[in-house]
C-alpha positions as CSV (number, residue, x, y, z in Angstrom):
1,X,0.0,0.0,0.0
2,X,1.4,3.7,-1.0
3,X,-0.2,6.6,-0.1
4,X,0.5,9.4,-2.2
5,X,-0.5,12.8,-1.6
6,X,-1.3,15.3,-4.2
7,X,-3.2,18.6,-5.8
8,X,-2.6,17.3,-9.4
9,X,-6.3,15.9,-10.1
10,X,-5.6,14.5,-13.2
11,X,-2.4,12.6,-11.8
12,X,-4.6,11.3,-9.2
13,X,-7.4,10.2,-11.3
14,X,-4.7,8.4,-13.5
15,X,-2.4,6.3,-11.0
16,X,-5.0,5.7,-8.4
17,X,-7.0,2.7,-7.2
18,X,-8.5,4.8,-4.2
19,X,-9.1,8.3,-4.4
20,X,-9.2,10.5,-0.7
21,X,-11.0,14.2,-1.5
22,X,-10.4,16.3,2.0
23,X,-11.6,19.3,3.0
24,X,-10.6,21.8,5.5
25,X,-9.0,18.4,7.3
26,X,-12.1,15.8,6.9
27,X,-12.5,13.8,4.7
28,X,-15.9,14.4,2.4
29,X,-15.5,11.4,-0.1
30,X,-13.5,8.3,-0.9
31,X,-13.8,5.6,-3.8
32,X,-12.5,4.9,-7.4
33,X,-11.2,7.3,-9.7
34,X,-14.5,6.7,-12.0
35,X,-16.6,7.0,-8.6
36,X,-15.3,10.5,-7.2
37,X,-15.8,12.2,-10.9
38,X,-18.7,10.8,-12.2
39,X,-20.5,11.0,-8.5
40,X,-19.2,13.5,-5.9
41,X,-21.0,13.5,-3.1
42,X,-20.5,17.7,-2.4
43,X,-20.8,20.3,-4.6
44,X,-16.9,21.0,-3.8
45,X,-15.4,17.4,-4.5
46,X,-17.5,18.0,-7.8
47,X,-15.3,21.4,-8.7
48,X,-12.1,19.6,-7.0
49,X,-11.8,17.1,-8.9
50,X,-12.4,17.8,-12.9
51,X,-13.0,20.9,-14.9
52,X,-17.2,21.1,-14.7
53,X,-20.1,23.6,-14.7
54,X,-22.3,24.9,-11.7
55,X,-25.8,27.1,-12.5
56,X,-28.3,27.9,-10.1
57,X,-30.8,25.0,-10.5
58,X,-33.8,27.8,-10.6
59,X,-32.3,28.8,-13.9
60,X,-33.0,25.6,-15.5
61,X,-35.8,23.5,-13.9
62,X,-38.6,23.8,-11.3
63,X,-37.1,23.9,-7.8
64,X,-38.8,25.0,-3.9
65,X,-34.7,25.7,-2.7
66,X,-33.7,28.9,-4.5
67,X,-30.1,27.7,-3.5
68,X,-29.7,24.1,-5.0
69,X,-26.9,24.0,-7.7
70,X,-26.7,22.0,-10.7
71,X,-23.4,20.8,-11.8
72,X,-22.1,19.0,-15.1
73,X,-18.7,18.3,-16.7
74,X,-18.6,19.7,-20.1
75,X,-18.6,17.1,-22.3
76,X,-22.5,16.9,-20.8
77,X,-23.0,19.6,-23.2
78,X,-23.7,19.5,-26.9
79,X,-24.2,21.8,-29.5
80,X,-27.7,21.2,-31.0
81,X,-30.3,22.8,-33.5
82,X,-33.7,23.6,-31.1
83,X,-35.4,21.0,-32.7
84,X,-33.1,18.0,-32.6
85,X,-33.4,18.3,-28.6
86,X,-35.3,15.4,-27.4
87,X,-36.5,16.7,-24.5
88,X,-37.4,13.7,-22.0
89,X,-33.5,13.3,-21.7
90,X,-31.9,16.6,-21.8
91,X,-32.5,20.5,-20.6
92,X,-32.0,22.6,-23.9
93,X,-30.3,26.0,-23.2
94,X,-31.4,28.6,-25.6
95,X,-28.7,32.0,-26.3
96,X,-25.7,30.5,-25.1
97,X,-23.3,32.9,-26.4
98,X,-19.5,31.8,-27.7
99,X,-17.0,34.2,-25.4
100,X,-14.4,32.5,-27.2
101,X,-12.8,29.0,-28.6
102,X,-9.2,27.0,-27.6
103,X,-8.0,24.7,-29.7
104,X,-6.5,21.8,-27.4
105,X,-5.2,18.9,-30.3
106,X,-8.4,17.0,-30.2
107,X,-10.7,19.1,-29.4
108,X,-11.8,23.0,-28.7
109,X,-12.6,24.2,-25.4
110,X,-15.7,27.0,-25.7
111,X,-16.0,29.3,-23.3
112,X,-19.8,30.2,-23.0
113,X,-22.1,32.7,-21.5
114,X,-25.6,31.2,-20.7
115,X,-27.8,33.9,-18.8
116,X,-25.1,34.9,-16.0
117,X,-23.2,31.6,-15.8
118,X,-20.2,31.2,-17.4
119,X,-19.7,27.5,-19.4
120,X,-17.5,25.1,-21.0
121,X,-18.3,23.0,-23.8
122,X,-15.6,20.4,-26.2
123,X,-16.5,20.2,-29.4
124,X,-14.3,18.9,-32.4
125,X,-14.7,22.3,-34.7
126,X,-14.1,25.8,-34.0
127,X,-17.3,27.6,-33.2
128,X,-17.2,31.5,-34.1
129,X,-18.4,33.9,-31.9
130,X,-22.2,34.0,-31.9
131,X,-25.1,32.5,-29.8
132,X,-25.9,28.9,-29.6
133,X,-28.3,26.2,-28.6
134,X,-26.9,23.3,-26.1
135,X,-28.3,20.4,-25.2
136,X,-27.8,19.3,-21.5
137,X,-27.9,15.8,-21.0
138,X,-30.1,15.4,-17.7
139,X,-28.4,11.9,-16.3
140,X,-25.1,13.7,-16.3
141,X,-26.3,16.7,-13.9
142,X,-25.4,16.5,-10.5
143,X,-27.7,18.5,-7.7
144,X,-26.5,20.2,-4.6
């Protein structure tokens, strides 16, 4: 057994078999790599580990706690025509407008605004700077 101690997410997600997330001393979640990314358990092992979204849930769906979150990873997103949305499995966000585009090798990383949250999207082409419709895939959100 090694313990190995580290801020590098993405080395952690890489070499280990058991991933530790602490905060402020305690720990707040512990499991695979695959488990910790694709379920935290907080709203702050969610932004610790990973690059991801947050937007207030009140912005996107029906909700009594004006301060639940939702959060998503970017490749969550897509970029969609309206009317290719299928609605029972994703959230469609209308006027998502391109702040600008990265090119990374293999894909681009957009930088979006989407009513006053800022997002991130992948997508394999460069997108120019104009407004966009996204579809949110709604098994991929993560409420907090």
């Amino acid at each position: 057994t090694t313990v190995y101690v580290t801020h590098d997410q993405e080395e952690a997600l890489s070499i280990a078999d058991t991933i530790i997330v602490m905060d402020r001393g305690t720990v707040v979640q512990s499991g695979t790599p695959q488990e910790v990314y694709t379920e935290p358990k907080t709203h702050f092992v969610a932004t610790f580990i990973g690059e991801g979204n947050t937007i207030a849930a009140a912005s996107l769906i029906d909700t009594a706690s004006p301060n639940k979150l939702l959060f998503f990873r970017p490749d969550a997103l897509t970029i969609k025509s309206a009317a290719s949305i299928d609605e029972a499995t994703h959230y469609t966000l209308s006027n998502a407008r391109v702040v600008r585009s990265e090119f990374q090798g293999e894909r681009y990383r957009i930088h979006l605004k989407w009513q006053t949250s800022d997002l991130i999207c992948y997508h394999h082409l460069p997108t120019p700077d104009k407004e966009l419709t996204l579809a949110l895939a709604k098994d991929a959100v993560r409420y907090f």
